[in-house]
N, C-alpha and C positions, 0 to 999 in steps of 0.2 A: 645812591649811585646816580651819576647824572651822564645820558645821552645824549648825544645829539649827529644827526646824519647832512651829509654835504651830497649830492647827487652829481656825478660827473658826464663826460661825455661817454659815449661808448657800451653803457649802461653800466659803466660804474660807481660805484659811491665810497665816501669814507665816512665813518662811524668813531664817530669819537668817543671814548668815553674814559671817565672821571670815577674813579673807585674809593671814599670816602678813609680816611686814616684810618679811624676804627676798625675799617674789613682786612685794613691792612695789616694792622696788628695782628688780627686773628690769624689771619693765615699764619703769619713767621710764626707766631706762638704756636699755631699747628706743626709748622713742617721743623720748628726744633723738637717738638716731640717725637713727630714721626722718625724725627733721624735719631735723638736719643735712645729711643725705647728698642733700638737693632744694635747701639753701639755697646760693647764689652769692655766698661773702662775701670781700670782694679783702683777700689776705694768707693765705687759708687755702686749702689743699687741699679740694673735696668729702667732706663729712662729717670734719674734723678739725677745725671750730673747736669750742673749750671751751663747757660750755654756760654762762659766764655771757657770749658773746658772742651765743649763742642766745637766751639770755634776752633780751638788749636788742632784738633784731631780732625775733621773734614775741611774747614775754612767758611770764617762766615759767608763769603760769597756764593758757595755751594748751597749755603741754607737759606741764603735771598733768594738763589737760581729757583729751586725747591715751589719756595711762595710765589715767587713773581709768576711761575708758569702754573700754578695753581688758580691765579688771583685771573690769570688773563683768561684761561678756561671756562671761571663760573662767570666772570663779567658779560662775557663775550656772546654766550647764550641767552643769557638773561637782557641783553640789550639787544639784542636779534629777536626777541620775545616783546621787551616793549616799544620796539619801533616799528612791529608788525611788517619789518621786511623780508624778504624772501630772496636768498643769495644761493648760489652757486659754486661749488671746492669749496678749498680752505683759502681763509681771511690772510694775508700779509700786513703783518705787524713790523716789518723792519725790524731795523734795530733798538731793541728799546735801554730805556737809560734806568738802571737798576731800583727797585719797589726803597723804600728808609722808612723805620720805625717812627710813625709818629707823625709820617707825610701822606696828602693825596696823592695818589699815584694815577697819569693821564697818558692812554696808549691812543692811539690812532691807529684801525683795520683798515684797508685798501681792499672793498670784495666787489665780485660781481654781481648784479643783482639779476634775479631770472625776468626775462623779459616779457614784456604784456604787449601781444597783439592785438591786434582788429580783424572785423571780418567784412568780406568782401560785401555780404550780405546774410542777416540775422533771422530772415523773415522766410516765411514760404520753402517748406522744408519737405521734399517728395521721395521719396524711395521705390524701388521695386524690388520685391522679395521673392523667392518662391511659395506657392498657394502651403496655408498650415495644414491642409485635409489631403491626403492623397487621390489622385486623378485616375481613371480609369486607364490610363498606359502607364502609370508607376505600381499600378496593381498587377496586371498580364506582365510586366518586367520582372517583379519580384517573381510572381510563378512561373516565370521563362527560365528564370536564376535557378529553382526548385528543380526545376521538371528536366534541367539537364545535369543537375544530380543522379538522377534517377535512369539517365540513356544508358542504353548496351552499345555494344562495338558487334558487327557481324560484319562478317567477308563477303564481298562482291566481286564478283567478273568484269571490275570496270575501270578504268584508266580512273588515276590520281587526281583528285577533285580539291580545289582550295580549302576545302573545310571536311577533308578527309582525315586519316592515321593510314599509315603507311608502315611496313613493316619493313625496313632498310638494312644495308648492309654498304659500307665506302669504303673507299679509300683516299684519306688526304695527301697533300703538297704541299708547301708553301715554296714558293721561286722555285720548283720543279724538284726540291727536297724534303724526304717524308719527316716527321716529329713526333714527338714522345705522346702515342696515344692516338697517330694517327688514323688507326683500324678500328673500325666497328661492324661487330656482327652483329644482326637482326636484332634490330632497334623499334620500338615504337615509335615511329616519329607524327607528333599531331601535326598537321600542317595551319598556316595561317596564326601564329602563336608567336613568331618573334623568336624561336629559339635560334634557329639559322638565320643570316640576312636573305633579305626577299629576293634575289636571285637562287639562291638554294632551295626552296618553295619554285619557284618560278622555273626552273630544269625538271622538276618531280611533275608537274603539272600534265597530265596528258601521259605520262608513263604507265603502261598498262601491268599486270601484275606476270612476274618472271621477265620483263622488258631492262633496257638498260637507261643510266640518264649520266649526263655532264655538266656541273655545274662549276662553272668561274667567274673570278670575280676579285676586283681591288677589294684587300684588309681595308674596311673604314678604322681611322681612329678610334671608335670606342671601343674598340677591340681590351678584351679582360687582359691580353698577352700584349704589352706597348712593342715588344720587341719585333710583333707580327705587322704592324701598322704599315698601311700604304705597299706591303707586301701582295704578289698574285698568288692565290688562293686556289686549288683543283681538286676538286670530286669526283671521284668514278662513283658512281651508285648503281645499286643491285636493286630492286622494286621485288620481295618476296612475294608481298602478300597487299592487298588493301582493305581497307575494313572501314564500311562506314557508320556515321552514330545514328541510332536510331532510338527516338525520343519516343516514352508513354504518351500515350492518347490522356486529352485532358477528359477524366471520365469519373466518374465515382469510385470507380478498385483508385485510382492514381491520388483523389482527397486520401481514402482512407492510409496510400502508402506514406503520402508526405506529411499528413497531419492529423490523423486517425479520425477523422471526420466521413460521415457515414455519407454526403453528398460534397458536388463538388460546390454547390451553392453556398453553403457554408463553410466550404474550405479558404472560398474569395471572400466570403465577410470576417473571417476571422486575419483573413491576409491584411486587409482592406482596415481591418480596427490597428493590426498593429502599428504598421504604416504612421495610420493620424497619431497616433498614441507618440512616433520616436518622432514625427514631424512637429507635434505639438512639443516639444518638446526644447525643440531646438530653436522655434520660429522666434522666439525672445531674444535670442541670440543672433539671430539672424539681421532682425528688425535694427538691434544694438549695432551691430557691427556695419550695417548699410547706413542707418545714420549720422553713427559716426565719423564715416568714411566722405559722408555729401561734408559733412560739417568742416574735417579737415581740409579738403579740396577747396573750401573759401579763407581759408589761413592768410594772412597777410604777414610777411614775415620771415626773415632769416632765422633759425633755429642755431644757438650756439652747439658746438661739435663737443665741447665741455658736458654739457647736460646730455648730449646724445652717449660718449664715451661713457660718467659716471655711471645713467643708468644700466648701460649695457655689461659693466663689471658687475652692478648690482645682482644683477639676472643672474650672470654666470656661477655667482657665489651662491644663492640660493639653490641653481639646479646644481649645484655639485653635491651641497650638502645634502638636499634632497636624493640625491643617487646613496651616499653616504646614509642618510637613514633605510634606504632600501638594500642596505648592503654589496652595493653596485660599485666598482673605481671605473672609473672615466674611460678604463680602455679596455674593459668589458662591454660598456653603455655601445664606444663604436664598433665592435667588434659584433653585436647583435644587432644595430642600426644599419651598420653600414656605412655611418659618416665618421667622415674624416673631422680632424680638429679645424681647419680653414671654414668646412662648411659650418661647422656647430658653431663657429665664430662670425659667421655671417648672418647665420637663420638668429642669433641672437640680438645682434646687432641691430638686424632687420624691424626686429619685434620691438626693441630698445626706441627706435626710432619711430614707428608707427605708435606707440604710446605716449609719448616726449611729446608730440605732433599732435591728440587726441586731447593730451591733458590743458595743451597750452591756447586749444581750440576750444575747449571749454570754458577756460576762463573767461577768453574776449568775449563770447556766449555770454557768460554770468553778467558781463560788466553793460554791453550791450541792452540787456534786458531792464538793466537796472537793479538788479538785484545787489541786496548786501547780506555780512555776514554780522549779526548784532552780539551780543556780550553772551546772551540765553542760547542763541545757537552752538555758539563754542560751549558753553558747560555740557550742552546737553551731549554735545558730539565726545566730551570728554568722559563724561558721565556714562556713555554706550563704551566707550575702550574697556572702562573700567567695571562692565559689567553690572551696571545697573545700582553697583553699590557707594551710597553717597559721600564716605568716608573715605573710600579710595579714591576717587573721585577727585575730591580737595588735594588729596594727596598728591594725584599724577598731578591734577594741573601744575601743581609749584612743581615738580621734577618737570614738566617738558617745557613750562617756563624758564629755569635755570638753563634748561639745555637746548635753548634756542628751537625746541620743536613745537609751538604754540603754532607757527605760521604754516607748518605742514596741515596739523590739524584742520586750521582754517582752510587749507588748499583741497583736503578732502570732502569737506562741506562745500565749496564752489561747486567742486566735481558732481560730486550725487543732485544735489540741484539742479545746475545745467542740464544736466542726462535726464532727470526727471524730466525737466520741459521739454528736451527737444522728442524723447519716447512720445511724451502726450501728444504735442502741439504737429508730429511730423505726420503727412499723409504718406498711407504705406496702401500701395498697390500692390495685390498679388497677382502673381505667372506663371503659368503654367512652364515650365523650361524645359529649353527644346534637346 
């Protein structure tokens, strides 16, 4: 088989290629068997009539159709494999002029090719992360988070305090007409929580207990009820009762309640290991993703909408299927989440786009540095697909050379490289965050 590539403007190219008689043979001589051995024709055995008996019952142009889009298939891969180019959708082949027993048959692709940036700058790579050991104010947080686990509620004799409970009773309105639900009797209401908007807290404030309060207010838009929006809103409230939270003393009975720790000394060192333990944990991640991120921000480069759309179809196939192995259909998934289809199609998008972005900053990285990918790297990367086993091995290679996936392979080796270097070579400050 003979290739050969033309580079055009635009970052496209044409791919020519030449598929030797011989392969050409084989295929018809294939796909007349494939259509033989389905056909029922009285006098002949399954798959043993001649093909000019074939011919009159399907047409031999069916059984050219058959090979020719067989022929363009495996060529097609296979020279996207030894021209070591890297394309984008599906190849346009026109109109092609029918495969003949016994001829070279020569197609001409029209693809895109994925494009190769630069980078602003390759060198001097800095990060801030958060610290990998936990800080003496992420320790007293975590047992802040603990210890009001552990609060009681007890009544007081005192006017409604922002970070009180309140034991309520209203009556609502909306445009001066009551609604389905509008009554509530003695309610625990937490104040400062966001359940009500802050005018609602903000009339409770200062009301003492058996006192009365008023609270109005424009519906904001995120209202759960749209029909309510930009509608005025009224509260009659009743103040039963008030009860404030009253937090354990951080003391030894309080280690042994929260963590069965006999001081509260070692209740903070056991806080304080797990802490580093989930923080070390993640700093890899962390480190990963902040370099990444410097790295994309020096991108040079328009990013094709093609390669952003593919992978983001890609994504979405996978997590479907993956809900699909969980037993999950898609309107369960939102139904538990919360989102809507627009947003699972944006956050995917999103993501789609931010690795499109990562992977193509990588490359300039690779190229930048100088790095190549030699003939022992790809076996070896082939060699790791297939499991360390060397006979498979051989094997994948010729399958994702046919199928035009050699250059992916390689694109995976750039990837891991690059990220190797810029992990090692990047200076990573840690911060305390605020």
């Amino acid at each position: 088989m003979q290739t050969s590539i033309e580079r055009l403007d635009g970052g496209r190219a044409k791919i020519t290629v030449t598929v030797p008689a011989t392969d050409v043979d084989e295929a018809i001589s294939a796909a007349y068997a494939a259509i033989g051995a389905k056909l029922r024709i009285p006098g002949f055995r399954p798959g043993k009539a001649p093909r000019p008996v074939i011919d009159t019952h399907v047409g031999r142009e069916a059984v050219l159709a058959d090979a020719q889009d067989e022929v363009v298939s495996d060529s097609y891969g296979r020279a996207v494999s030894e021209l070591d180019v890297r394309t984008i959708g599906r190849p346009d082949v026109g109109e092609l002029d029918m495969i003949e027993s016994g001829q070279d048959f020569t197609y001409t692709a029209d693809v895109q090719l994925r494009p190769e940036f630069t980078l602003t700058d390759a060198t001097e790579f800095a990060v801030t992360v958060p610290n990998k050991t936990a800080t003496d104010r992420e320790v007293d947080a975590q047992i802040e988070h603990t210890r009001e686990r552990f609060a009681t509620l007890e009544s007081a004799e005192i006017p409604v305090g922002e970070n009180d409970f309140a034991l309520i009773s209203f009556v609502g309105t909306v445009d001066g007409e009551p609604y389905d639900g509008n009554t509530v009797d003695k309610y625990l209401y937490e104040m400062g929580r966001g359940m009500m908007p802050a005018e609602f807290d903000a009339a409770l404030v200062g009301t003492e207990p058996g006192g009365t309060a008023v609270a109005e207010f424009e519906i904001p838009d995120t209202t759960s009820n749209e029909e309510f929006a930009g509608k005025q809103a009224r509260f009659e409230i009743e103040v039963h009762e008030v009860k404030t939270k009253v937090l354990p003393a951080l003391d030894d009975e309080f280690a042994g309640s929260a963590g069965g720790f006999d001081t509260m000394d070692e209740y903070r060192a056991d806080v304080r290991e797990k802490l580093d333990s989930a923080k070390m944990a993640g700093h890899g991640r962390e480190v990963e993703g902040a370099v990444l991120a410097e790295l994309v921000s020096r991108l040079e480069g328009e990013v094709p909408q093609e390669m952003i759309d593919s992978r983001a179809n890609s994504m979405a196939r996978e997590f479907f299927e993956s809900l699909e192995e969980r037993g999950l259909s898609p309107a369960e998934y939102m139904q538990v989440t919360g989102l809507t289809p627009d947003r699972l199609e944006a956050d995917l998008r999103e993501q789609a786009e931010r690795r499109v972005r990562e992977e193509l900053a990588l490359e300039a990285l690779f190229v930048a540095q100088g790095f190549e990918v030699s003939e022992e790297d790809l076996r070896d990367a082939v060699r790791e697909i297939a499991g360390g086993d060397v006979a498979a091995a051989e094997e994948l290679e010729g399958d994702l050379a046919r199928n035009g996936a050699l250059p992916l392979v390689k694109e995976q080796v750039v990837h891991r490289r690059a990220l190797k270097w810029l992990m090692d070579n990047a200076e990573v400050i840690e911060e305390e965050q605020s």
